[in-house]
VMD Tcl script that draws the C-alpha trace (Angstrom):
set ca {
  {42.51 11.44 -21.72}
  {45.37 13.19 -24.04}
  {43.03 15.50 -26.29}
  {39.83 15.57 -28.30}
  {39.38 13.31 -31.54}
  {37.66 15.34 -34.41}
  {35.65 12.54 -36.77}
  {33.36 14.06 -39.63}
  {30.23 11.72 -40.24}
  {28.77 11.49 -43.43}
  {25.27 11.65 -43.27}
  {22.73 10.07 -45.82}
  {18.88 8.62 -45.59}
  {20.48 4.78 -45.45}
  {23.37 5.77 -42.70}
  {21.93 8.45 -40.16}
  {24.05 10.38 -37.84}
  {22.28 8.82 -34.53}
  {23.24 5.13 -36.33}
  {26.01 5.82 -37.25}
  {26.66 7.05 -33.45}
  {25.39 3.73 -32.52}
  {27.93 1.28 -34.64}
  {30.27 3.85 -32.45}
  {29.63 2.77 -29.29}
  {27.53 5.98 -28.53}
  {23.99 6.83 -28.08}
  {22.28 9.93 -29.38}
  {20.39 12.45 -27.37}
  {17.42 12.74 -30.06}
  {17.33 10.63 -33.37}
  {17.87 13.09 -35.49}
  {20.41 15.96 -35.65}
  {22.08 14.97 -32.14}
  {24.14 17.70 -30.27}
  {25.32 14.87 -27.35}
  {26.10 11.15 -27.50}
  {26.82 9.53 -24.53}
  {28.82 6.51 -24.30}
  {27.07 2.61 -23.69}
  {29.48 2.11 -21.04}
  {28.78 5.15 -19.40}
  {25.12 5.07 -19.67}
  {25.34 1.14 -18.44}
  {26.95 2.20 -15.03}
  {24.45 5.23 -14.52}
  {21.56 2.71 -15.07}
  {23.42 0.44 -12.47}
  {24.33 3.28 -10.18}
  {20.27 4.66 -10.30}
  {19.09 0.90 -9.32}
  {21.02 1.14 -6.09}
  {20.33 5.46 -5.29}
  {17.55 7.86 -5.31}
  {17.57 8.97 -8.95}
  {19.11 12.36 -9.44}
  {19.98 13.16 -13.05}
  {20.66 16.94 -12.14}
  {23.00 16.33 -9.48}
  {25.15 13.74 -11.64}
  {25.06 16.06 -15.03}
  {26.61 18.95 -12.50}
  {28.93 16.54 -11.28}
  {29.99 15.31 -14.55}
  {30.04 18.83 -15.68}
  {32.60 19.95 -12.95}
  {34.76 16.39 -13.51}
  {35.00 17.52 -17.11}
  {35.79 21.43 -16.03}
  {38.72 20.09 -13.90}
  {40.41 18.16 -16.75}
  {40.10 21.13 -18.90}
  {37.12 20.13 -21.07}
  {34.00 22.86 -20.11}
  {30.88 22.49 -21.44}
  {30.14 25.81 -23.63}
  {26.12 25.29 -24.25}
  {24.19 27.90 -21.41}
  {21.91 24.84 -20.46}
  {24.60 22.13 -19.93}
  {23.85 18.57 -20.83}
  {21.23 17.95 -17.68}
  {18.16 17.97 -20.76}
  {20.06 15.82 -23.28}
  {22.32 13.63 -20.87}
  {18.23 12.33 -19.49}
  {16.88 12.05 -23.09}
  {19.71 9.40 -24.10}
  {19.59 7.94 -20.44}
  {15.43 7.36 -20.86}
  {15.94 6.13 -24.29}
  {18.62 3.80 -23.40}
  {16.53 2.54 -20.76}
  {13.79 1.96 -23.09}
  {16.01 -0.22 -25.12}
  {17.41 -2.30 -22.72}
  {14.22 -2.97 -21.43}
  {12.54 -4.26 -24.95}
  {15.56 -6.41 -24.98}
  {14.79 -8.06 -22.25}
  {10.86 -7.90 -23.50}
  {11.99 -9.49 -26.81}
  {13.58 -12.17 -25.02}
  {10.83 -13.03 -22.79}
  {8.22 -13.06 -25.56}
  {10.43 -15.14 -27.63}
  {10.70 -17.98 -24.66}
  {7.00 -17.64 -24.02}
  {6.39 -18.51 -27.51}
  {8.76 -20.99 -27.52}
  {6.91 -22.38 -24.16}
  {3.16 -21.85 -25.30}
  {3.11 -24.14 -28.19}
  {2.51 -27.20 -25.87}
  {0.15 -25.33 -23.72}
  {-3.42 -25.11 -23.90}
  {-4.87 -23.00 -21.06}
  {-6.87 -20.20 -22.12}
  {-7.30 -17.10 -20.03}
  {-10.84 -16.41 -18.31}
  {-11.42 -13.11 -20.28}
  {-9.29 -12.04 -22.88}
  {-7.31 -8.68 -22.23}
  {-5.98 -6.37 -25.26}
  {-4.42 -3.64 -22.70}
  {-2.03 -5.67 -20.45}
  {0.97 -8.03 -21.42}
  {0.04 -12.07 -20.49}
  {3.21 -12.76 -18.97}
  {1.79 -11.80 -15.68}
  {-0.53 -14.17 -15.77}
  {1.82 -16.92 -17.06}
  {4.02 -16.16 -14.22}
  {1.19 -16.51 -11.83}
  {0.28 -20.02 -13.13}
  {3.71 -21.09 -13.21}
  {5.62 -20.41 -10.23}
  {2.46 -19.18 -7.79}
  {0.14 -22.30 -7.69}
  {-0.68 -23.91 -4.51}
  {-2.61 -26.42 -2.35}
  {-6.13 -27.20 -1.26}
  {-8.57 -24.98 -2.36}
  {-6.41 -21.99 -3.29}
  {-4.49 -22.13 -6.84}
  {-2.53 -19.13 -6.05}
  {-2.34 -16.04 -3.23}
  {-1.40 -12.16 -4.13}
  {-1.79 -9.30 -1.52}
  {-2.76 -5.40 -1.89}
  {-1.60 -2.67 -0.35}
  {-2.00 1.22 -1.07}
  {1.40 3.23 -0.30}
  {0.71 6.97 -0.48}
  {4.10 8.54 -0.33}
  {4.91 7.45 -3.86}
  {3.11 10.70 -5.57}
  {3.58 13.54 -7.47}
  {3.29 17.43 -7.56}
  {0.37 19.24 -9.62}
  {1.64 21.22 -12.35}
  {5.12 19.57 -12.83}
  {6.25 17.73 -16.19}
  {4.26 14.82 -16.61}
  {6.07 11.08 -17.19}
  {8.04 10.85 -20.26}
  {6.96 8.43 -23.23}
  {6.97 4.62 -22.35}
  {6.41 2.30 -25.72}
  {7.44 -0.46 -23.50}
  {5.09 -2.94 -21.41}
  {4.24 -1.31 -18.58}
  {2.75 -3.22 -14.90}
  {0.76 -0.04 -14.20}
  {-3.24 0.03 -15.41}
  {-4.11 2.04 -17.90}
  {-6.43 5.11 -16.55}
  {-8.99 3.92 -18.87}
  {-9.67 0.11 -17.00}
  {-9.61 2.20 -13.90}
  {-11.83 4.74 -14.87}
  {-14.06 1.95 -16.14}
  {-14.03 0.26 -12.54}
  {-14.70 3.50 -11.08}
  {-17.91 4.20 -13.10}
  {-19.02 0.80 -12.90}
  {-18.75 0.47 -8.75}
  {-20.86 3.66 -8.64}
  {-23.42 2.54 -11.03}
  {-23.58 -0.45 -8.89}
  {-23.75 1.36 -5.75}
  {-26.87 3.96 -7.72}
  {-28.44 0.70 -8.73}
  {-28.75 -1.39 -5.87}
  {-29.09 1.64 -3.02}
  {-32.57 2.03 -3.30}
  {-33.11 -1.37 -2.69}
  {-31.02 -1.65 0.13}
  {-32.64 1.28 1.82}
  {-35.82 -0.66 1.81}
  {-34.35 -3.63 3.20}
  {-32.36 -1.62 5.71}
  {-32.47 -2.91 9.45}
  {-32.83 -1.16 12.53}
  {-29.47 0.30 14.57}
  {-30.09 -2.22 17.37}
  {-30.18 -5.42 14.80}
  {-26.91 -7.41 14.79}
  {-27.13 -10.20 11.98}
  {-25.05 -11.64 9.42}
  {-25.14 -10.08 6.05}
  {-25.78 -12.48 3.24}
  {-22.46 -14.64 2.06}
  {-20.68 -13.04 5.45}
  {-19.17 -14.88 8.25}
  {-18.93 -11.95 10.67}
  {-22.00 -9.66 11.69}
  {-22.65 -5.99 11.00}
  {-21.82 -4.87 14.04}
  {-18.58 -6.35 13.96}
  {-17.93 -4.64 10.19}
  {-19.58 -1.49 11.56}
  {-17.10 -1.04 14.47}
  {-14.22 -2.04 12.20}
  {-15.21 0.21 9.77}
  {-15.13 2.91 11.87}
  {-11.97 1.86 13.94}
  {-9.65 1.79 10.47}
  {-8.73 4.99 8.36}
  {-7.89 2.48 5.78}
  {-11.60 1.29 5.43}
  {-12.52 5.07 5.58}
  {-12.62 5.64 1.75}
  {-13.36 9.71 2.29}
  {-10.47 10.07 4.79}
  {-7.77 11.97 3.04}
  {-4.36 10.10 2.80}
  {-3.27 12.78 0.45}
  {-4.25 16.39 -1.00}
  {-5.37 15.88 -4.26}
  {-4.93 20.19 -4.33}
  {-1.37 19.69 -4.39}
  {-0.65 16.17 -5.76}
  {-1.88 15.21 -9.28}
  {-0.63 11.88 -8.41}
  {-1.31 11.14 -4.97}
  {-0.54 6.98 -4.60}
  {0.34 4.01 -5.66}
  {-1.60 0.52 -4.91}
  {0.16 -2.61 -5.37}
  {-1.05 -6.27 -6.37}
  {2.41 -8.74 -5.64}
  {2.52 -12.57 -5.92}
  {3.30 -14.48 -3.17}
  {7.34 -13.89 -4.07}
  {6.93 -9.84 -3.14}
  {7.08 -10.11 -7.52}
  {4.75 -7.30 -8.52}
  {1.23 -8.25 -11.19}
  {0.32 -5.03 -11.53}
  {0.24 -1.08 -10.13}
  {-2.84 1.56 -10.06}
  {-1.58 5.19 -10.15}
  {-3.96 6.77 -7.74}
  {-5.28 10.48 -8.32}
  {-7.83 10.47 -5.39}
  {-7.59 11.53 -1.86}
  {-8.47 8.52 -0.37}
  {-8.40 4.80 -0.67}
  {-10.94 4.03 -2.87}
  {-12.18 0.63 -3.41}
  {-12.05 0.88 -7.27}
  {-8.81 0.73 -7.35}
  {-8.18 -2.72 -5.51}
  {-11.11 -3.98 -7.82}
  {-9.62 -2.90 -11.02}
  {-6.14 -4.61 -9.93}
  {-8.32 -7.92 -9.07}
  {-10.33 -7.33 -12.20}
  {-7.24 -7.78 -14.31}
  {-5.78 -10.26 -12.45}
  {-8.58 -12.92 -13.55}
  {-8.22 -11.51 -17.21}
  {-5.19 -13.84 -17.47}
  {-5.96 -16.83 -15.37}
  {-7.99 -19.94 -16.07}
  {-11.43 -19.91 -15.25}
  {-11.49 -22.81 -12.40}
  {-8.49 -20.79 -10.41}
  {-8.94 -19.93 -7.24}
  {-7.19 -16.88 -5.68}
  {-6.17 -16.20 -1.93}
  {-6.00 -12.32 -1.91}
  {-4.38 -10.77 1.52}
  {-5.58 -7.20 2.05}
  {-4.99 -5.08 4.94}
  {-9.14 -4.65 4.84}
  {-10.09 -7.40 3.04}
  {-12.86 -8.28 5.16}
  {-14.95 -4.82 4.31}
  {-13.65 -5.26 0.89}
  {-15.49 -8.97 0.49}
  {-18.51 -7.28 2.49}
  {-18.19 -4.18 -0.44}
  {-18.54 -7.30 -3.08}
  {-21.25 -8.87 -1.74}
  {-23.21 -6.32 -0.44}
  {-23.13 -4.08 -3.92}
  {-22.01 -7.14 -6.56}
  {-18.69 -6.15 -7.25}
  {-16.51 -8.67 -9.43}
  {-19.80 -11.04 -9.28}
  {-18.30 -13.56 -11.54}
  {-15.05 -13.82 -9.48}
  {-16.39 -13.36 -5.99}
  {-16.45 -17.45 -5.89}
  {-13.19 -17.79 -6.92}
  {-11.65 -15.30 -4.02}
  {-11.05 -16.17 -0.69}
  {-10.70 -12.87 1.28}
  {-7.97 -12.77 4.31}
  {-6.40 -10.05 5.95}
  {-2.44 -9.21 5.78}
  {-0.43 -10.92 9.36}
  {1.04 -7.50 10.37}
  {-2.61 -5.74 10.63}
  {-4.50 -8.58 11.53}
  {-3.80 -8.14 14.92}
  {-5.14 -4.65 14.93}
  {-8.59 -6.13 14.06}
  {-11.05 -7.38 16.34}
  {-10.85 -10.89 17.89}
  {-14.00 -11.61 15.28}
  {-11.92 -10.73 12.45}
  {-8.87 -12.62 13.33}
  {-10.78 -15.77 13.66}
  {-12.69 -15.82 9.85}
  {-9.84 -13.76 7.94}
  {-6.67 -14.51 9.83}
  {-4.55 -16.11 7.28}
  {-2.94 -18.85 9.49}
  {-6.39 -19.76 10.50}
  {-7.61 -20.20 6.77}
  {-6.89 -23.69 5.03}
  {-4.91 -22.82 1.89}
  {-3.01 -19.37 3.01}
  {0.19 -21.71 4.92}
  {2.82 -19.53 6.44}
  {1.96 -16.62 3.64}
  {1.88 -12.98 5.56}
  {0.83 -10.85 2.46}
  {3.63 -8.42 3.58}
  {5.25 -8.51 -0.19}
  {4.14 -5.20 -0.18}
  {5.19 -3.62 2.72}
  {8.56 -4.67 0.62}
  {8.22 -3.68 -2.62}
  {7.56 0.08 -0.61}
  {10.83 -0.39 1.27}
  {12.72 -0.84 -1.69}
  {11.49 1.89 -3.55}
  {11.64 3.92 -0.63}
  {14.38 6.16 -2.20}
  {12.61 7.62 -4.92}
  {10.54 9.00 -3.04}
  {11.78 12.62 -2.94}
  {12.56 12.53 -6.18}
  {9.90 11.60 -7.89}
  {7.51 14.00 -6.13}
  {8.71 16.72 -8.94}
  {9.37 14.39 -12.14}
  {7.20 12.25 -13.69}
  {7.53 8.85 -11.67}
  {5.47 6.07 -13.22}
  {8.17 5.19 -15.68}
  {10.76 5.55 -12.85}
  {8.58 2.78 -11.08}
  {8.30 0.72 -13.67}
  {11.92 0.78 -14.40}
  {12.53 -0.12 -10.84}
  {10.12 -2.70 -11.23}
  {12.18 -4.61 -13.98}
  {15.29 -4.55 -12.02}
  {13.63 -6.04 -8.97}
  {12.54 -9.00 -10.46}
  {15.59 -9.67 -12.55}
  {17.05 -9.40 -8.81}
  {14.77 -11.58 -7.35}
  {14.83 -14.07 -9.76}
  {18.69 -14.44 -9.36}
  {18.04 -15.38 -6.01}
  {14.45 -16.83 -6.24}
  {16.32 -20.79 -5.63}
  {18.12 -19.61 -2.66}
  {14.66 -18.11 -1.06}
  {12.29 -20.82 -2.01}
  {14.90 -23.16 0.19}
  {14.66 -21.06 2.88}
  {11.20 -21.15 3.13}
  {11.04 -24.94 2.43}
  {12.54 -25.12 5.60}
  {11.02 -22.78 7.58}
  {7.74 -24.59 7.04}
  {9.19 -28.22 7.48}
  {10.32 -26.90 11.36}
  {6.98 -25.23 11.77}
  {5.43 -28.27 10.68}
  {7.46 -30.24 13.04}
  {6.34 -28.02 16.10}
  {3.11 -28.55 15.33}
  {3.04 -32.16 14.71}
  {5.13 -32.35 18.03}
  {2.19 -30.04 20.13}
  {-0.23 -32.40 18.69}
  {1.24 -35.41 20.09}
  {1.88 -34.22 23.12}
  {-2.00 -32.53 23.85}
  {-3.22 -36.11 23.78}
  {-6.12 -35.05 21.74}
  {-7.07 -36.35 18.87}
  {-7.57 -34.12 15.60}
  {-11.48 -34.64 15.09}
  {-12.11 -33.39 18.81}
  {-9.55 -30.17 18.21}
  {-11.38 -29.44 14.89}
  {-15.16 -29.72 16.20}
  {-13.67 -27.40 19.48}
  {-12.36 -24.50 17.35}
  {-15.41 -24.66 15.11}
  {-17.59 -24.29 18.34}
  {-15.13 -21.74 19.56}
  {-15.80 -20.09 16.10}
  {-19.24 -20.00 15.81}
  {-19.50 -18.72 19.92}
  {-17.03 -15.67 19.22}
  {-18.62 -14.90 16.27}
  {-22.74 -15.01 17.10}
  {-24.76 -11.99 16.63}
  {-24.36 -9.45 19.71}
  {-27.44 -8.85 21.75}
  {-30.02 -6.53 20.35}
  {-30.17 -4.01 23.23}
  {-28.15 -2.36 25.42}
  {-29.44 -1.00 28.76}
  {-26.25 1.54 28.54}
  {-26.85 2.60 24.99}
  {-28.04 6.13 25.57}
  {-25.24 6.66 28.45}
  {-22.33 5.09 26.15}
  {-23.71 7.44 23.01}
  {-23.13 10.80 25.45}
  {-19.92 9.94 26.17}
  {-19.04 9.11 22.75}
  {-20.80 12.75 22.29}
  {-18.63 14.33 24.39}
  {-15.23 12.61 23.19}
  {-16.40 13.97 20.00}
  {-16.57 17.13 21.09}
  {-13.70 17.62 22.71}
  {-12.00 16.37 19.55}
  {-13.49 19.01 17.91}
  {-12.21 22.02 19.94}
  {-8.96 20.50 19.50}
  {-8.79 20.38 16.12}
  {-10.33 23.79 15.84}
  {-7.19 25.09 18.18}
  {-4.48 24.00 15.97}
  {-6.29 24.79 13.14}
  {-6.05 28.00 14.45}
  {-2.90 28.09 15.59}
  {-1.60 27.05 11.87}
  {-3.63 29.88 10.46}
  {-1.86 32.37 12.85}
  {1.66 30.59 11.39}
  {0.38 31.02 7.37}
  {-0.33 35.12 8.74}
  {3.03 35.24 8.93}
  {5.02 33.09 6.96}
  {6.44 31.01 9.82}
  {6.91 27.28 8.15}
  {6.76 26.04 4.88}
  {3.79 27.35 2.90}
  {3.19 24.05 0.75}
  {2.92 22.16 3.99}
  {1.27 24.14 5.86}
  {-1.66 24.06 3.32}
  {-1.79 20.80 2.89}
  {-1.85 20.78 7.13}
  {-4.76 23.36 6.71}
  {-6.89 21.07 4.60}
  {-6.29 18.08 6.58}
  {-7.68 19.93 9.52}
  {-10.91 21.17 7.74}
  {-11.34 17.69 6.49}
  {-11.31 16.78 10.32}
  {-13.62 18.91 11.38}
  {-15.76 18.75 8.89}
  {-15.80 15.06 10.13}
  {-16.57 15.70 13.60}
  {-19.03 18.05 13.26}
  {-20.93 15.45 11.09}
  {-20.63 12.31 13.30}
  {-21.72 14.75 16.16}
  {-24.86 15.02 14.42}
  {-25.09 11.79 13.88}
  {-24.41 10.93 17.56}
  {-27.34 12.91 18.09}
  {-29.76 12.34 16.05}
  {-29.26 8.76 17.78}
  {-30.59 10.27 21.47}
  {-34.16 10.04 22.34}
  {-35.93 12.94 24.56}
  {-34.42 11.55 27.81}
  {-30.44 11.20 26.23}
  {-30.79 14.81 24.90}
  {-31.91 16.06 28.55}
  {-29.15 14.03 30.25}
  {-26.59 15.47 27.55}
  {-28.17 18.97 28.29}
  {-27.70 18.18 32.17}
  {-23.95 17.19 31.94}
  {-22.95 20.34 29.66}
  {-24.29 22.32 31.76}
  {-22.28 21.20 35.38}
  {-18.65 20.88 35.35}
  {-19.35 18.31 38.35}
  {-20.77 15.66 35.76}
  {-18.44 16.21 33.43}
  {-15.51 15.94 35.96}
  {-17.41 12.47 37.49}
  {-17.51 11.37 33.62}
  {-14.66 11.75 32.92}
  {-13.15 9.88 35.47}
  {-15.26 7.38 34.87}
  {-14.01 7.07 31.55}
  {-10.35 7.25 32.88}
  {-10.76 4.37 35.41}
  {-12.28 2.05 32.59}
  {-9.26 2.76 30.04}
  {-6.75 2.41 33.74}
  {-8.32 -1.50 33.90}
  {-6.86 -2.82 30.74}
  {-3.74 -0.72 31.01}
  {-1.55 -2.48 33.87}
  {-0.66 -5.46 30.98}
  {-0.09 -3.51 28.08}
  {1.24 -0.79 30.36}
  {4.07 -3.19 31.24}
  {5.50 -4.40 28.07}
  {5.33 -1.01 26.46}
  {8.32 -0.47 29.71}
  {9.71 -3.72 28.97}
  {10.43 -2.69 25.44}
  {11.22 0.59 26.19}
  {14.05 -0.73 28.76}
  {14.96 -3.17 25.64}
  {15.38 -0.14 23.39}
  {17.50 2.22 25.67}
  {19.72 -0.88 26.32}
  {20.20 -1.19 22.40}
  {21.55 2.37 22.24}
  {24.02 2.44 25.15}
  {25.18 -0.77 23.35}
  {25.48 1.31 20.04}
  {27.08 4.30 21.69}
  {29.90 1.75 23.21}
  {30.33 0.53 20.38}
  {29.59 -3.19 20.85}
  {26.44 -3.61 18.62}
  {27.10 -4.44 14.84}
  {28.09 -1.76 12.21}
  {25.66 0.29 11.27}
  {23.01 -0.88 13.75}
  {19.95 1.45 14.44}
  {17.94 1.15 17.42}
  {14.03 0.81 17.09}
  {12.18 4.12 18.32}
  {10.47 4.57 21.68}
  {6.65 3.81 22.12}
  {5.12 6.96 23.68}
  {3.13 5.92 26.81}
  {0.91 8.85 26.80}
  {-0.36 7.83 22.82}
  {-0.43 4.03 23.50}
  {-4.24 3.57 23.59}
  {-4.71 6.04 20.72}
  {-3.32 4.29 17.81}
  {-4.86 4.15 14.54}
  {-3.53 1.97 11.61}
  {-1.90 4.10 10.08}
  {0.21 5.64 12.81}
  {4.14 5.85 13.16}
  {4.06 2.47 15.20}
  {3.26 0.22 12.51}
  {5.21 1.31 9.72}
  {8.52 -0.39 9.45}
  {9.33 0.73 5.48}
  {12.33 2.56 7.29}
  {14.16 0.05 8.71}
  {17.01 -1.56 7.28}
  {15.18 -5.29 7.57}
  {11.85 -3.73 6.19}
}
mol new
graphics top color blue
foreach p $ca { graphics top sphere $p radius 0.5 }
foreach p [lrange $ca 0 end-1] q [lrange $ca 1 end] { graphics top cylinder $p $q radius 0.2 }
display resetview
């Protein structure tokens, strides 16, 4: 750089200044009267360099800034460029990505004159090519045409009272708030409609049938229901006091390519939100198709459908399963009706796409808590599949032969059993319908089992009470981080708010002579010792096993980092965390263990 170049532009109606700008090589800042025009090349490698790094306009305008300082140039305005360097980078994003729009619609034209399928409803708010691509690359075997999975990530969200997203005119893969507003009002109209009719029709606590349409019984769905904070839809995943946006959920193809996002604003994981992202799925497929939809819940959700008629005209054309990875969290009852190896039509499909797409946008996530994100998303959305597109060939032969050597294995087993296929099938639908038979109506322990589920609730309680506490005393004095610690504070009320009310519940559930035995084991510290260890030596039973491996994999892990430390492992290696021992048999689904979104592999 040997000085600055002084051009005067003469400006008309027919030749504007930002135009004019353009046929230079540069792009305005704002479209009319520009102060800063940043070069195409330089913009080009900042959208490259933002694919590949958290985005951080700030931090690169400062930088530029002090490059610019050094070789003598300074910028004079009191501002800098930070405002108009992310107006021209946004709009220059914008128009790269109609481009590419303008080229797609243009082949899809091209491609739709010799097709005549017509989608199931017609949409007005949502671009087809979803759908198109759907029909095109996802169809499959047997019953199923096609198989997507859902998944709800609640670190992508977004601060209350920050700037909102900029403007988008392009196509966007998020739902607009009005479909999901319209899903929300419709489920609870549903659930107004049909409640008082259910209460009618309600059976006792002690029945154990199966609901109509449902393959696994309602005490089955009860205990799952309670087991998962997933299928908890008033458990808060996220302050909604803090966070205007407070998750994303995800529908993705069987290639990890993502249909479609929902922008959640509640606490929790509603169900609307997974219904609205179905909802418009079937907008843009034919009407005989026949989706396999992975869900880390999908059992509840199919039991939500049926029980209060959500999606009634698609319900036949979905066949619920639940995601590999959290499968094996669910009960040996669920893993036989919704495993997806055990369904005809799911193959070697794991519904972990998702789990993916969060891994890869993993990044933003600090980011985007203080800008507006969804257009960031989006953004990241379109580079993704332009990425895995590239190398959609190379992954489609992969899998071809992943599933030719599983198929292999298996045809080899079944040679070697020496049983023919008719006699396996009629077994494992006997083994089915054996594991999965109504419990008995009665239990002769029921009362005892409900006071020490009263007293496990208790002691819950008084924990929760203590830390809540003891964060209380730490907001007093301005100890941690006050954001935090409020959003710590809630959670805890939440909790105990929840305990108190199944502890009611769990009474209300004793006769005379449970409330007298209750009343007899608060008030000796011999019982409670005696029941205690009673409850000890049953959890001490199943622990040897599981006990074991959690050492052997421990022993593993400890071995990795000495390796790492010597320096013999691979560059860059990291090794897996520790399992805790003393928190092994008090895992929820959502805990530390099961989230792999930070791993390099993830």
């Amino acid at each position: 750089m040997t000085g600055l170049r002084h051009i005067d532009l003469m400006v008309c109606s027919c030749a504007p200044a930002a135009l004019q700008l353009l046929w230079m090589g540069y792009f305005p800042c704002v479209p009319l009267g520009p102060t800063l025009a940043v070069s195409l090349q330089l913009l080009s490698l900042v959208r490259q360099l933002f694919m590949q790094m958290p985005l951080n306009t700030s931090a690169w305008c400062e930088s530029f800034e002090a490059y610019l300082a050094g070789m003598g140039y300074k910028v004079n305005t009191k501002e800098g460029i930070c405002r108009r360097f992310s107006n021209a980078y946004h709009w220059y994003c914008i128009l790269e990505i109609s481009l590419d729009e303008h080229v797609q619609q243009q082949l899809q034209k091209s491609a739709s004159q010799s097709s005549d399928i017509s989608p199931a409803v017609p949409s007005t708010s949502h671009c087809s090519s979803n759908g198109d691509l759907l029909n095109s690359l996802c169809s499959s075997s047997h019953d199923v045409d096609a198989i997507v999975c859902i998944d709800a990530c609640f670190t992508q969200k977004h601060r209350s009272g920050l700037p909102d997203d900029p403007r988008n005119p392009t196509a966007t893969v998020f739902l607009s708030p009005k479909d999901i507003h319209a899903m929300e009002c419709e489920v609870d109209e549903l659930q107004k409609r049909r409640g008082q009719a259910l209460k009618r029709n309600h059976l006792g606590d002690e029945d154990d049938v199966f609901e109509e349409w449902m393959r696994i019984t309602t005490s089955v769905l009860k205990g799952h229901n309670e087991s998962f904070t997933a299928a908890d839809e008033r458990h808060q995943k996220a302050s909604s006091q803090f966070f205007s946006d407070t998750g994303v959920m995800a529908l993705l193809c069987r290639h990890d390519h993502v249909i479609y996002l929902a922008n959640m604003t509640s606490a929790g994981e509603k169900q609307h939100y997974a219904l609205a992202l179905v909802k418009a799925l079937f907008g843009h497929l034919p009407s005989s198709f026949h989706i396999g939809l992975l869900y880390d819940i999908g059992c509840q959700l199919e039991q939500s459908c049926r029980k209060w008629g959500f999606l009634k005209s698609f319900l036949p054309h979905i066949s619920f399963a639940i995601s590999v990875f959290h499968a094996f969290g669910h009960q040996w009852a669920h893993q036989l009706i919704y495993h997806p190896c055990k369904q005809e039509g799911f193959g070697l499909s794991d519904g972990e796409g998702c789990e993916h797409f969060w891994s890869s946008i993993k990044g933003l996530i600090p980011s985007l808590q203080v800008s507006g994100h969804l257009f960031v998303i989006d953004f990241q959305v379109h580079h993704l599949d332009m990425k895995s597109l590239t190398g959609l060939g190379n992954w489609l032969l992969h899998c071809w032969y992943h599933c030719q050597e599983k198929k292999g294995a298996a045809s080899k087993g079944l040679r070697r059993c020496g049983v023919d296929i008719p006699t396996l099938q009629a077994q494992w639908e006997a083994q089915v319908s054996a594991q999965t038979k109504p419990a008995p109506c009665h239990s002769t322990k029921a009362a005892e089992n409900t006071v020490i589920q009263i007293m496990e609730t208790r002691k819950s309680l008084e924990n929760y009470e203590a830390r809540l506490a003891g964060l209380e005393k730490d907001l007093l004095h301005g100890i941690a981080d006050m954001t935090n610690l409020n959003i710590e504070i809630v959670k805890c009320h939440k909790k105990i708010m929840s305990f108190k009310e199944a502890l009611q519940r769990q009474r209300t559930t004793l006769g005379l002579n449970g409330l007298a035995e209750l009343a007899k084991i608060q008030n000796s510290s011999y019982l409670q010792q005696r029941l205690q260890n009673h409850t000890e030596a049953s959890v001490k039973q199943q622990e040897p096993g599981i006990g074991k491996l959690s050492s052997t994999y421990n022993n593993l892990c400890l071995q990795m980092v000495g390796l790492i430390q010597k320096g013999k492992a691979p560059q860059g290696s990291i090794a897996p965390l520790l399992i805790p021992r003393d928190s092994l048999f008090k895992l929820d689904v959502d805990d530390d263990i099961w989230q792999d979104i930070d791993w390099p592999w993830g």
